[in-house]
N, C-alpha and C positions, 0 to 999 in steps of 0.2 A: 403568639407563637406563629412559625412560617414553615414551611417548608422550602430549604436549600437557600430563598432567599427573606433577609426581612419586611414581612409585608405587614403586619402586625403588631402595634407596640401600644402600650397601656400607659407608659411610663410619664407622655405626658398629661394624659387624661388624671391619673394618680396626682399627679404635682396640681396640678388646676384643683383636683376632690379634693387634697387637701388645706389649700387658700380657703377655700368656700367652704367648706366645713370648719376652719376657725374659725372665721369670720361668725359664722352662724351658731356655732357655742358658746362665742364670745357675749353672745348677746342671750343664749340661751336662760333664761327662769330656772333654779330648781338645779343646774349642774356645777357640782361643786368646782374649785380652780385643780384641783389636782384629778378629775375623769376631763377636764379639759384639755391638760399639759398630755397627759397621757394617748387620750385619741389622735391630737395633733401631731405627738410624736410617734406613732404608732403610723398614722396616714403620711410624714414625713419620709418614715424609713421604710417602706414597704419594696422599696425597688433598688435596695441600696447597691448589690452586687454586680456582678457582670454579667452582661449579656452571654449565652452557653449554646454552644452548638452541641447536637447529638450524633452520633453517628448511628442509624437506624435500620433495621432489614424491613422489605416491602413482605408482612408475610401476615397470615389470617391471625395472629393478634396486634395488628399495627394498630386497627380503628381503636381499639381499645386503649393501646399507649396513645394513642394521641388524644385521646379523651383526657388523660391521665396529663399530659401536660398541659391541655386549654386550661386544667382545672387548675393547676399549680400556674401559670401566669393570669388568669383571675384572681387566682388567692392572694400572692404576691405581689404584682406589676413585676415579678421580672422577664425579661425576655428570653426565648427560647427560640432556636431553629434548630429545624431537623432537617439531616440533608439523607432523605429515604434513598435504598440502595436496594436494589436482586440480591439474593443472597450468595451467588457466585462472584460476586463483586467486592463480598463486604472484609474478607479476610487482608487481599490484598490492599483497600484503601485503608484498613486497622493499621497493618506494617508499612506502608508510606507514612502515615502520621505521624507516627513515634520515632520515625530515622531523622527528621529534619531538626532544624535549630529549638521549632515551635510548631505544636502539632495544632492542624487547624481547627480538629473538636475538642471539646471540652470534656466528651463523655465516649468511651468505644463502649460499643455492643456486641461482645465476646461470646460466641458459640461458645458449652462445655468440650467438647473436642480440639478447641483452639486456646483457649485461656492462659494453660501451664506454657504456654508460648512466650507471652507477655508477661507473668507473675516471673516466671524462671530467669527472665532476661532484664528483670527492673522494667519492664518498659511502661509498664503500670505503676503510679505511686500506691505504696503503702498507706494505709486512709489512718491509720495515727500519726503519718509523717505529716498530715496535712490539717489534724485536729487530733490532737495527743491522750483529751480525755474521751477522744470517743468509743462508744460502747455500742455493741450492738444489740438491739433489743432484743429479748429472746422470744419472742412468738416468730420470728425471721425465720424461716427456714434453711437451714447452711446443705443441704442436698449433699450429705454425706462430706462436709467441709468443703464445697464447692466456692467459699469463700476464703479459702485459707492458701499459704503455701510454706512451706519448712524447707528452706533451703539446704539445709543439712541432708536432707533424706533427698533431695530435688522430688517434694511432691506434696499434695494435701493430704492434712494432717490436723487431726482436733487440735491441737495446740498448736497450730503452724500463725502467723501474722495474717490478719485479713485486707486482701490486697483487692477486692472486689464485690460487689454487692449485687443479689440475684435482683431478677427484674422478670424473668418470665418463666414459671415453673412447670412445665414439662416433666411429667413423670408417666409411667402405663397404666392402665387403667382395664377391668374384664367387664366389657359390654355383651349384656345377656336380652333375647327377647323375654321379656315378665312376663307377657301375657301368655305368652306359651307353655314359658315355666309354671306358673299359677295353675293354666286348663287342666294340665299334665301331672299335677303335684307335686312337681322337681323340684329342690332343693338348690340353691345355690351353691355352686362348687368352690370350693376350696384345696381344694388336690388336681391337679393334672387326671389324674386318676378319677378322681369325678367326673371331672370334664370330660372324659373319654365316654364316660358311662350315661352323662348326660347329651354328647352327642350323636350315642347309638340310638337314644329314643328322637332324636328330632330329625337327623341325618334323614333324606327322601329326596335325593337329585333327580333333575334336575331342581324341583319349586322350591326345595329348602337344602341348606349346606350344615351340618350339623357344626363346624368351628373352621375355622380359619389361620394359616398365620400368614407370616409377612417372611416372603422368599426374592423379593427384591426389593431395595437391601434387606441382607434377612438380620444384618450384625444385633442392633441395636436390642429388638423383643425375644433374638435368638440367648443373650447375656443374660436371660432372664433366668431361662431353663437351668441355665449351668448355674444361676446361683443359689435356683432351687436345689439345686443338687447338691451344694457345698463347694464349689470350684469357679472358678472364673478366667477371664482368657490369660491375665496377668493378675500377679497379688505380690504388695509390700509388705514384707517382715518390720512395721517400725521399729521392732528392739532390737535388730541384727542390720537392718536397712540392704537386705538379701534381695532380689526380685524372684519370683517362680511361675514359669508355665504352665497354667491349670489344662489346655488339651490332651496330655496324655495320663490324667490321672482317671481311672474305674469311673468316676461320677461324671467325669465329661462323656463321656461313651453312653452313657444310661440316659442323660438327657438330651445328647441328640438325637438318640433313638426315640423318645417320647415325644419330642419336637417333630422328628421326620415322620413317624405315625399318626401323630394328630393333625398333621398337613394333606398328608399324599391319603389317608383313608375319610376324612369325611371337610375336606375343603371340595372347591369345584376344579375340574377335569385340567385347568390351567394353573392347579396350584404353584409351578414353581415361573409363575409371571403375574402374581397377587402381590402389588405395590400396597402401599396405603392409601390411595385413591381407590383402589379398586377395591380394596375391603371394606373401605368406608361406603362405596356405591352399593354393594353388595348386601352390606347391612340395612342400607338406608331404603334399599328394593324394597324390602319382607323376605329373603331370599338367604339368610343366614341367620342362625339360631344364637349366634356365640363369636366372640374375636376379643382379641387380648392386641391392643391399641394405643396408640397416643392420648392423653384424657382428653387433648384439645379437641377432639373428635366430636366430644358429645353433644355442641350445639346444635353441629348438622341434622343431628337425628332429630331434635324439634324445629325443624324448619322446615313449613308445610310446602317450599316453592323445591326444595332439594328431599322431601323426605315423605314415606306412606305407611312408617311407625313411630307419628308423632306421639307422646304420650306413652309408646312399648317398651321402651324401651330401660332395664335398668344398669346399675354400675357395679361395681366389688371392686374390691381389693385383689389385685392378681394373683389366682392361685399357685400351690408352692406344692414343692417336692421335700424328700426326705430330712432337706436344711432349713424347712419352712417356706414362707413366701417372699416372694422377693420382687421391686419395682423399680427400673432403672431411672436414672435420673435424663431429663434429655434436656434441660435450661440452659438459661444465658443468664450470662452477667454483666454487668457493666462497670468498666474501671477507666479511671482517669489517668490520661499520659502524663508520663512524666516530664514531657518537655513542656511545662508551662509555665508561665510566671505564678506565682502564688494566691495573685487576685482570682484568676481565671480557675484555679485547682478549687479553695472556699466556693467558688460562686458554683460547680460543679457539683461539690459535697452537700452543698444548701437544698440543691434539688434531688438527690439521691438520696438524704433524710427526708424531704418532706417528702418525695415517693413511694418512700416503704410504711409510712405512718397508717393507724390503721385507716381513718376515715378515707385515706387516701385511695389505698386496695382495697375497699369497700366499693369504692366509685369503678375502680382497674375494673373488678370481677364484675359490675352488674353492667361496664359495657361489653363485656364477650372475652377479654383478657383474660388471665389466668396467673391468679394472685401467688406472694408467696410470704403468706402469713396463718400461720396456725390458727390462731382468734378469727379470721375471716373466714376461715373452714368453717370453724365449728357454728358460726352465727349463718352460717348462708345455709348450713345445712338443714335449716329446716324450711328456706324456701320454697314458697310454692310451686316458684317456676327453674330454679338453679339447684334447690337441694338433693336431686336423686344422685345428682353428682359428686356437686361439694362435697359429700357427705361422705362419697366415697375418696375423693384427693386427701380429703383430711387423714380419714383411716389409715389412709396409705404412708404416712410420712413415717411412722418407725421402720419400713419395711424397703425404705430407699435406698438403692447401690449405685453408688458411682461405676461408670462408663471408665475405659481407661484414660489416664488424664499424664500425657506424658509429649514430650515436643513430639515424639515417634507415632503416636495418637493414629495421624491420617496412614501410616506405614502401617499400622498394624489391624486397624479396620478392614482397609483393602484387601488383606490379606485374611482376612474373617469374612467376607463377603465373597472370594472367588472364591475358599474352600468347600464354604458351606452350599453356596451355589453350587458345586459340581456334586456336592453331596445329594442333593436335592434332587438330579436328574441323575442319578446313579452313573455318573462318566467316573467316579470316583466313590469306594465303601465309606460309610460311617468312622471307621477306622484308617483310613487311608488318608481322608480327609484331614481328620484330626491330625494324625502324625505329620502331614507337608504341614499345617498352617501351625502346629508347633516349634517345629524347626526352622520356619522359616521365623517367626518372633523372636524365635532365641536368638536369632541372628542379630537382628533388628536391636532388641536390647545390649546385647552383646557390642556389636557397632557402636552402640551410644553409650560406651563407660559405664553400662551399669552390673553391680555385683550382682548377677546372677546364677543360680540354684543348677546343678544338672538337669535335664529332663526325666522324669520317671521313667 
């Protein structure tokens, strides 16, 4: 494996291993002719495909995918570069790729926000157009069909054709101090409403924050609230293929408010300029009781050179409102361009099978990566050192909501992120809010041909 360029290759070391190795079973005592044909053709064919370029974001699960492919060009001999990118960068080099005669990776690495970009435009092949009986294993996790797309509806769909395969699972996660909760004899929350109740008892600003959220950007763990409530910021009708504006329905109103309440009464004095950096530092002080989070978070807090509640720290399942609990999906995917010759597409799929295998995300998760296979939840969660976590990603997979996944995506974010913001430092009501960044979606949809709903 390389990086950008190839410095790296096995392939002829492979070819040599396996000269010297017949040679040496040829003479071998005791091995039959047919574990001889077999190894030799086994060590012949090991590096048959094409050399695959990735296209990569520079971000804190990288170390861990690149683990992930030293281990697949050891397993293999085949070759592998990765041409790592900032993540301001990577959208734009995904739509260069796929415009030209022949896209120069073999593999994009697809933000959930960007994906239905590619799936909707072909720009992605279809992965049974590329191996017809392929199946995908069910311990995979489809992040609320994050793998799929149904052209008919323009969007995913459990039954839609899967046009791309997860690779870094991103979902939210409720990190609590234990040891606090333990002293205290609190109970882990499960309701928003809990939550409040367990923050009245730990809340003591400045030394302790009773909960936290995330008010820049606030879109992402804000989608939360609303689907605990029963509502979301867009929602498809598959049987009508209707679209509807979930802001101005009673339950979006009810969970802003318990959003804007559990922020501005027991977060710190700067709640509406708490990034995820700062919540993460905040937590990893001793300085916050509670925060509803990225899962990928959770290393930092065992990391003695970043953290001073190594060992305090535990995980849930994100509590839920009236419609239950609810965990947004925040993953990538990765799909192969369509402008490729067919050798190059195989030799892509060879490595995106043997990626998602389990022993493979065995390897992903215990270097800091963030698996997306059910069966590796459930085996890590009784680690020593991973399972307070895992334990919790795993639980959390029934309770996963897709993100809006629409070409309009970045249009409609944007538009969830300044309302909510002004809602945050009251330049605008709970209600006021709501009704601009409603109107201004329906627009947005509306613009984009799609059949949608009056606003309530």
């Amino acid at each position: 494996m390389s990086r950008s360029n190839p410095k790296l290759t096995r392939r002829h070391l492979l070819k040599g291993a396996a000269a010297a190795t017949g040679a040496l079973l040829a003479s071998a005592p005791g091995v039959s002719f047919a574990q001889k044909a077999s190894t030799i053709n086994f060590l012949r064919h090991r590096a048959q495909v094409e050399p695959i370029t990735i296209l990569i974001n520079d971000s804190p699960w990288f170390p861990g995918f690149e683990v992930l492919v030293n281990n697949y060009v050891d397993a293999t001999g085949n070759d592998v570069n990765l041409n790592v990118t900032p993540f301001a960068g990577m959208l734009e080099k995904s739509r260069n790729a796929v415009q030209g005669n022949e896209s120069e990776f073999d593999i994009l690495n697809l933000n959930e926000q960007w994906y239905m970009q590619f799936y909707a435009g072909g720009l992605v092949k279809p992965i049974k157009e590329i191996k017809p009986d392929f199946e995908l294993d069910p311990n995979v996790i489809e992040y609320d069909s994050s793998t799929r797309w149904d052209p008919n509806v323009r969007y995913s769909t459990p039954d839609g054709e899967i046009y791309g395969l997860p690779i870094n699972g991103n979902i939210q996660l409720f990190f609590y101090r234990r040891d606090l909760f333990e002293a205290e004899g609190v109970a882990v929350p499960t309701t928003w409403d809990e939550v409040e109740a367990a923050a009245q008892v730990f809340h003591d600003p400045p030394q302790m924050h009773g909960f936290t959220i995330r008010s820049k950007p606030p879109n992402w763990e804000y989608q939360a609230y609303l689907e605990s409530y029963g509502t979301s910021v867009i929602r498809l009708d598959v049987e009508t293929g209707e679209w509807s504006v979930g802001l101005t329905a009673p339950e979006a109103l009810e969970a802003t408010n318990v959003w804007l309440n559990l922020g501005r009464n027991y977060g710190p004095a700067n709640y509406a300029d708490m990034g995820q950096a700062e919540n993460l530092a905040l937590m990893a002080s001793g300085r916050l009781a509670m925060a509803h989070m990225v899962g990928a978070a959770a290393p930092n807090f065992d990391n003695e050179d970043q953290s001073v509640v190594v060992g305090n720290v535990g995980a849930d399942v994100v509590p839920g409102g009236p419609a239950g609990r609810a965990t947004m999906s925040g993953i990538w995917v990765m799909g192969i361009p369509h402008n490729l010759p067919e050798a190059r597409q195989v030799a892509a799929l060879t490595f995106l099978e043997w990626a998602l295998s389990k022993e493979a995300q065995l390897d992903y998760a215990l270097a800091g990566a963030i698996p997306v296979r059910q069966d590796v939840y459930e085996e890590l969660a009784g680690d020593e050192k991973l399972g307070w976590w895992m334990k919790a990603m795993g639980d959390s997979t029934p309770y996963i909501k897709a993100q809006p996944r629409l070409a309009e995506t970045p249009q409609i974010v944007e538009v969830v992120d300044r309302r909510m913001s002004q809602a945050i430092i009251d330049e605008l009501s709970p209600e006021e809010a709501l009704q601009e960044a409603a109107e201004e979606i329906q627009a947005i949809l509306e613009g984009g041909g799609y059949n949608v709903t009056p606003l309530e």
